[in-house]
C-alpha positions in Angstrom: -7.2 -61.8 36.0 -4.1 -59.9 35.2 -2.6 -58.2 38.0 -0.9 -54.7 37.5 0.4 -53.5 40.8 3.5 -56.5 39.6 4.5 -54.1 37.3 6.2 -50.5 37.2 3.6 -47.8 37.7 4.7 -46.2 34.2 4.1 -49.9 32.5 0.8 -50.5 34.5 -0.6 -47.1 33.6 0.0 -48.3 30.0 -1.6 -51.7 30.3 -4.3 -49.6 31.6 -4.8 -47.2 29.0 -5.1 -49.6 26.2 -7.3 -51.9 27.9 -9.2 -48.5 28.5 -8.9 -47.9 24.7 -10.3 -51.5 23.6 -13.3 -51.3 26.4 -14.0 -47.5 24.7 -14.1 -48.6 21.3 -16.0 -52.1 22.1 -18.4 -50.2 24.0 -18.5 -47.6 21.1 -19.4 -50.3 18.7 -22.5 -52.2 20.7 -23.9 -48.8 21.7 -23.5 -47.1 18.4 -25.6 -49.8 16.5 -28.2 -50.6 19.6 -28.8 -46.7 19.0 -29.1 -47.3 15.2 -31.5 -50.0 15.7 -33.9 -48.0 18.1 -33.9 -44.6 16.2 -35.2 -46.2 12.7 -38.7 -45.0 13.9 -37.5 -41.8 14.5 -35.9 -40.0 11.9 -35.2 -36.8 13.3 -33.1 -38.6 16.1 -32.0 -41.3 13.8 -29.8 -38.2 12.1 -29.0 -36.9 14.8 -27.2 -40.2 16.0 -25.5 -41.1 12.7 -23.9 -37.2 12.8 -22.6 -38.1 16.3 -20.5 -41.3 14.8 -17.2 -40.1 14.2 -16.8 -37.4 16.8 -18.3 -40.3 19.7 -15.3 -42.7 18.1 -13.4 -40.5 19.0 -14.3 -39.3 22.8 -14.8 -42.5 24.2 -11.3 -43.6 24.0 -10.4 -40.5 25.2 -12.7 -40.5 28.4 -11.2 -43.8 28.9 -7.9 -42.4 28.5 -8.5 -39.6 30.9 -9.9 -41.8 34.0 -6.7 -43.9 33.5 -4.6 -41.0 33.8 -6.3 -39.5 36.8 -5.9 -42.7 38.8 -2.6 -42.8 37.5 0.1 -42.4 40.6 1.7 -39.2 40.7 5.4 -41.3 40.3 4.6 -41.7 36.4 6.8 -39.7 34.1 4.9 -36.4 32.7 1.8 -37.3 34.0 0.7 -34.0 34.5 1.6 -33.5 31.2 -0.5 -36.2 29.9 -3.4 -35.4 31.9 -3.5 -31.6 30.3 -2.9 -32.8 27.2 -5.6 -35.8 27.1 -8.0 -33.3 28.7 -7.6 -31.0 26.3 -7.9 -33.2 23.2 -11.4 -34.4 25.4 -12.6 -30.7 25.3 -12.0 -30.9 21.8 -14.1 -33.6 21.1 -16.8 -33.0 23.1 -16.7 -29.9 21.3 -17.2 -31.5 18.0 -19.9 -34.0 19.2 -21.9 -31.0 20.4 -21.6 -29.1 17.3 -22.3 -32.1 15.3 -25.6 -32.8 17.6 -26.5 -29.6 16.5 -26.1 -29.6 12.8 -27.8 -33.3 13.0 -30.4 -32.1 14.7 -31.0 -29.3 12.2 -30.7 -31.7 9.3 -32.9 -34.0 10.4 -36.0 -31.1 11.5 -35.3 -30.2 7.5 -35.6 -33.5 6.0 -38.6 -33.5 7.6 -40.4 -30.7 6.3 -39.2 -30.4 2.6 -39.5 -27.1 1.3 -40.3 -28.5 -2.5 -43.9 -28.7 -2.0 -46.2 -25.9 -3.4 -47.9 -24.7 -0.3 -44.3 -24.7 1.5 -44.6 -21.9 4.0 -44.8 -24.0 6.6 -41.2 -25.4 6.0 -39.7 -22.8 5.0 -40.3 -21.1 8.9 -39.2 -24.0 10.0 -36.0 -24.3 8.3 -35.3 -21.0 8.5 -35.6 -21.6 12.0 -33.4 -24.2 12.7 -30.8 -22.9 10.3 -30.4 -19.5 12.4 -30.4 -21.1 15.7 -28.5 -24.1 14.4 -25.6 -21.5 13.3 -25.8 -19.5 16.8 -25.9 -22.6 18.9 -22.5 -24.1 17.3 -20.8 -20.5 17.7 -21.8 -20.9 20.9 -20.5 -24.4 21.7 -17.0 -23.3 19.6 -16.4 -20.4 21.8 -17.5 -22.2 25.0 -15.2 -24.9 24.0 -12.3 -22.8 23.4 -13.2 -20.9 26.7 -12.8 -23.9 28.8 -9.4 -25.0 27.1 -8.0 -21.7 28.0 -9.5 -21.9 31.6 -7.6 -25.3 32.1 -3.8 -22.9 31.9 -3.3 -21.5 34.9 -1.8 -18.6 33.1 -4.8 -17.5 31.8 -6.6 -17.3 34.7 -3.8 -14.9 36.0 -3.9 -12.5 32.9 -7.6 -12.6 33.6 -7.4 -11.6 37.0 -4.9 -8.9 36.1 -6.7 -7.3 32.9 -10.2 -7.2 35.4 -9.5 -3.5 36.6 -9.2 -2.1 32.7 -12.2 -4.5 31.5 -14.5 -1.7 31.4 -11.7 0.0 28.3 -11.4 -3.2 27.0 -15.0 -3.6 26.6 -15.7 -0.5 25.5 -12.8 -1.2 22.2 -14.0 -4.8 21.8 -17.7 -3.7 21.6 -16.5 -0.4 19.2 -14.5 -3.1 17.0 -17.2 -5.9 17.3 -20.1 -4.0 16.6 -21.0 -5.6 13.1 -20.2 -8.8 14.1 -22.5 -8.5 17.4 -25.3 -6.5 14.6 -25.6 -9.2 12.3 -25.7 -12.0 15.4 -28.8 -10.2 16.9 -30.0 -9.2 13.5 -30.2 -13.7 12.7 -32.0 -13.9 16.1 -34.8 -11.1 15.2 -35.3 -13.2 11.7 -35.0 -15.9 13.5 -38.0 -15.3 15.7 -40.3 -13.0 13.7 -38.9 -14.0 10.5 -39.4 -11.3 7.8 -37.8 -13.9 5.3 -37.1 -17.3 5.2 -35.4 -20.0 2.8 -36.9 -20.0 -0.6 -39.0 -16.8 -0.3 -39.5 -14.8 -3.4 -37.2 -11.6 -2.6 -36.9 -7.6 -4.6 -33.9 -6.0 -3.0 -32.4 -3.0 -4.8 -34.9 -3.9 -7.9 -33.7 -7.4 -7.7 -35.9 -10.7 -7.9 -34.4 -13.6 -6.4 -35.0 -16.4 -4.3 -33.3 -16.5 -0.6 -30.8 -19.2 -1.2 -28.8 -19.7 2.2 -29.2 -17.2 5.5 -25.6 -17.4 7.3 -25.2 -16.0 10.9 -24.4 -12.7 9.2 -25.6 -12.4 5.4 -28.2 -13.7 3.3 -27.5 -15.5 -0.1 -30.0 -14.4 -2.3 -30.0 -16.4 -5.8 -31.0 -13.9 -8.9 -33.1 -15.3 -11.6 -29.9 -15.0 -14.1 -28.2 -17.6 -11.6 -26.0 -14.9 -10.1 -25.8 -14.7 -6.4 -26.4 -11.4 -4.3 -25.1 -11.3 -0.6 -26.8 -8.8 1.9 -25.7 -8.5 5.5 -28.4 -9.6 8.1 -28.7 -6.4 9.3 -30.0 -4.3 5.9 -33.4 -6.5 6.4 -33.5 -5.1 9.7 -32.8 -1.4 8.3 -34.3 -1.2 5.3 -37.4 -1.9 3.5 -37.6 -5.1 0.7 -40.4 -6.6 -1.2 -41.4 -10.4 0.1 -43.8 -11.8 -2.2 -44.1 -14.9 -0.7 -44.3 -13.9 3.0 -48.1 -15.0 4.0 -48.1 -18.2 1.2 -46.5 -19.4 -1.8 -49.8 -18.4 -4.1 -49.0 -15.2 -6.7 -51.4 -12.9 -9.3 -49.9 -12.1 -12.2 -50.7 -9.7 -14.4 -50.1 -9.5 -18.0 -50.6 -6.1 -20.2 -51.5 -5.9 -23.9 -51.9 -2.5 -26.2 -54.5 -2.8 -28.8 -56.2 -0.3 -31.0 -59.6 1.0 -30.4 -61.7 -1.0 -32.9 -60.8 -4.3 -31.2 -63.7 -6.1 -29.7 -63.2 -7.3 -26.0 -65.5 -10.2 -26.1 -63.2 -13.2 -28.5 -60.3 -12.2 -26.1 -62.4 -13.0 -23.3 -63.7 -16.2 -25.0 -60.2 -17.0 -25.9 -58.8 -16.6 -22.4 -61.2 -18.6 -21.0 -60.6 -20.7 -23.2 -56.8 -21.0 -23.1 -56.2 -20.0 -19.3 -57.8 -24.2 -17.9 -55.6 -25.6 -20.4 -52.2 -24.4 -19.0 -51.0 -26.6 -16.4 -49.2 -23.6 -14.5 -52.7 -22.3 -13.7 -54.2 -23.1 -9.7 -57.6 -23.0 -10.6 -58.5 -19.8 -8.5 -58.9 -16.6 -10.8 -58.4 -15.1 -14.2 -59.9 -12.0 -15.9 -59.8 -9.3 -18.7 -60.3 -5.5 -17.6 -59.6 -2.4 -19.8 -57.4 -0.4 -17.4 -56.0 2.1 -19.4 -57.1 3.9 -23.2 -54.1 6.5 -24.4 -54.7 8.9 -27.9 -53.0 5.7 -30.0 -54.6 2.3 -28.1 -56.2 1.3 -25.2 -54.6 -1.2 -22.7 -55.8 -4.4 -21.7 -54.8 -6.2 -18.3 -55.0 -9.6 -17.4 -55.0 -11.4 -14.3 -54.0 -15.2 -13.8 -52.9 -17.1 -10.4 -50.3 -19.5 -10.1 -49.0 -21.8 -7.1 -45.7 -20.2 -7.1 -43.9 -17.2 -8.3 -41.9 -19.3 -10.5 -45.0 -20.6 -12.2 -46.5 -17.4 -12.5 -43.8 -15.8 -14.5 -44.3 -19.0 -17.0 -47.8 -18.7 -16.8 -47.8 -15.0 -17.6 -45.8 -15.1 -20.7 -47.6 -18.4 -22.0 -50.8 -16.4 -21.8 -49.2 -12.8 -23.3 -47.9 -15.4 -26.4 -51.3 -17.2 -26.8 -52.5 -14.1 -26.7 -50.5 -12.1 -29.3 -50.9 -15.2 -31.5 -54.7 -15.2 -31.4 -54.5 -11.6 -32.2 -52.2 -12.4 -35.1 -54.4 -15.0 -36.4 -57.8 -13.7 -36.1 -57.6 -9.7 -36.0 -54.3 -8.6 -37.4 -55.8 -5.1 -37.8 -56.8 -4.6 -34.9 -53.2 -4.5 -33.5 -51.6 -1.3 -32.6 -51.2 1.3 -35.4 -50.0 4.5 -35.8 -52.8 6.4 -37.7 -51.8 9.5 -40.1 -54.7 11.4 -41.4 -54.3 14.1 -44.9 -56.1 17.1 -44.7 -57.8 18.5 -47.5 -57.7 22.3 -47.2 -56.4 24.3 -49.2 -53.0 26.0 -48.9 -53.4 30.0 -48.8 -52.1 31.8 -51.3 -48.6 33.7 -51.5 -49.0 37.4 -50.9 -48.5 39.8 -53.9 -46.9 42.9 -53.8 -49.2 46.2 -53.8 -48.6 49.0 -55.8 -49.2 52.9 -55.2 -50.1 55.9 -56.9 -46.9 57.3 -57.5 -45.1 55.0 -59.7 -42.3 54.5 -57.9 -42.3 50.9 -57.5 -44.2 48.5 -55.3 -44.7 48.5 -51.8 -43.5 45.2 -49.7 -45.5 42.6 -49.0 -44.0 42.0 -45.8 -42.0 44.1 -43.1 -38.9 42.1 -44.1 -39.0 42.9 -47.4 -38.9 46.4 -46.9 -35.5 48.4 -48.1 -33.2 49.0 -45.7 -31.3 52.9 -45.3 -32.8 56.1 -44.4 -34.0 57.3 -48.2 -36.3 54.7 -48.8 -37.7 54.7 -45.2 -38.6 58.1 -46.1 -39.9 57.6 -49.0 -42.5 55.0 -47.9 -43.4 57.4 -45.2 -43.6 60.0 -47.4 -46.2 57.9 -49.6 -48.1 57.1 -46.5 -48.4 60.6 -45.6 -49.1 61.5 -48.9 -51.8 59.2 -49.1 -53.5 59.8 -45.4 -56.9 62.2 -46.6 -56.7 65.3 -45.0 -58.6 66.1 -41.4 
């Protein structure tokens, strides 16, 4: 067995440290597949553990490192130094392992419960779920870890001690200039917990449809049907209203509307639809119907109603059934589609009036006010006729 105290206390503290180094790494090695080996059965662990690989790899050999240096003697040049600085890098890692626990953890709880299932509610709470409190946990593992770096400089426990008598200003600015950060981190844990929308759900904000992509700690990536992406702070679900058409279950009715004229007989569209709706593959098997809902002065309007698994195969269910539709229509009763009916009347047109002439000879009388001469001679010479005219009383 070697024996260390023969050496220099700076030479034996090295001997140490890399045996410490070669026990951490063998002992990283064993326990890293033993763990392998047991989790198989259990894949939500079995994540968890393989996330942990490289930040473990590292830690071990620093734990080592850091019990060498703490028995270390005192007489060992910038042990102290050493010791901070080993400690520190420590923190560091343990930092790391935690947040990786986390986001293995999370992965694995996902991979469990696929979301690309029809009847996916279920997931979808769940991974909404763990990808909230995934995201505040590691905030709170970063900032704890960088908390308990700064507490290990004396120098920051000083400024500490002297900034305690203005915290209550300090506060008061932090919280004025924090205020949206702080928002949006209670905003994830109310969706978190009551969860108005999760992953996947079929979103309208601001006359939008889109799909709910990614939910951050503070906005929401919502995926538009034209592949763009809209990003909405955590807190506008709180403070505003929004459609969620997939909040109680994946399952949609979709309606389609069709405009045809008055002499079209409802019953071969009925026959046709439910004829056509069992055929389509996008159809659940749960409901369909044809109602006249409206009738205007042109046409009246037909509406009808067909399920679907998902709001994705609703939309293609709706317009292969407003096609198959329009296509039977086209084939079978092409005058029955909307038309624009003009109708001739057969009265006849009055005719022009003439001009009436009076006893007097001097020319006609108007046939209309406009017509009559303008100045003040000829209005008093019609007036003159009139009067002339009028029988006596």
């Amino acid at each position: 067995m070697l024996d260390l105290s023969q050496f220099s206390p700076t030479v034996a503290t090295g001997i140490a440290a890399l045996i410490g180094i070669v026990v951490a790494l063998i002992a990283f090695r064993i326990g890293g597949l033993l763990l392998l080996r047991a989790t198989r059965g259990m894949p939500v662990v079995h994540t968890m553990v393989l996330a942990c690989h490289g930040p473990a790899r590292l830690a071990l050999p620093l734990f080592a490192l850091q019990l060498v240096w703490q028995a270390a003697p005192n007489q060992v040049h910038f042990i102290e130094s050493i010791r901070h600085l080993n400690g520190l890098a420590l923190i560091g890692a343990l930092t790391w392992l935690a947040i990786n626990v986390i986001n293995g953890l999370t992965d694995g709880v996902i991979a469990r419960h696929p979301a690309d299932v029809d009847d996916n509610l279920q997931a979808r709470r769940i991974q909404t779920q763990a990808r909230v409190l995934a995201r505040t946990a590691t905030l709170t593992a970063l900032v704890a870890g960088l908390a308990i770096m700064l507490m290990t400089f004396p120098g920051a426990r000083q400024v500490g001690a002297s900034l305690l008598a203005s915290a209550g200003v300090i506060g008061l600015i932090a919280g004025i200039a924090a205020k949206p950060v702080f928002s949006n981190l209670i905003a994830g844990l109310q969706i978190a917990l009551a969860q108005p929308i999760r992953i996947d759900d079929v979103l309208i904000v601001q006359g939008e449809w889109g799909r709910v992509e990614e939910i951050t700690g503070t906005y929401v990536v919502l995926k538009i049907w034209d592949d763009r992406r809209l990003i909405i702070p955590l807190q506008w679900f709180i403070e505003n209203p929004f459609q969620n058409w997939t909040r109680t279950g994946s399952q949609l009715l979709g309606s389609v509307f069709l405009n045809v004229d008055f002499a079209m007989p409802i019953a071969p569209l009925r026959s046709e639809l439910e004829r056509l709706v069992p055929t389509l593959p996008e159809w659940d098997g749960r409901f369909f119907n044809l109602q006249v809902t409206d009738a205007t002065e042109r046409t009246m309007q037909l509406r009808i109603l067909v399920t679907a698994g998902s709001s994705s195969k609703a939309f293609d269910l709706r317009c292969k059934v407003r096609e198959a539709m329009i296509d039977f229509m086209q084939r079978e009763y092409p005058q029955y589609l909307p038309t624009l009916r003009v109708y001739e009347s057969n009265t006849a047109q009055p005719e022009p009036l003439q001009p009436i002439k009076h006893e007097g000879g001097r020319g006609p009388l108007p046939a209309r006010m406009d017509q009559m001469p303008d100045g003040p001679g000829a209005s008093a010479e019609i007036g003159m006729a009139e009067v002339s005219s009028a029988p006596d009383r």
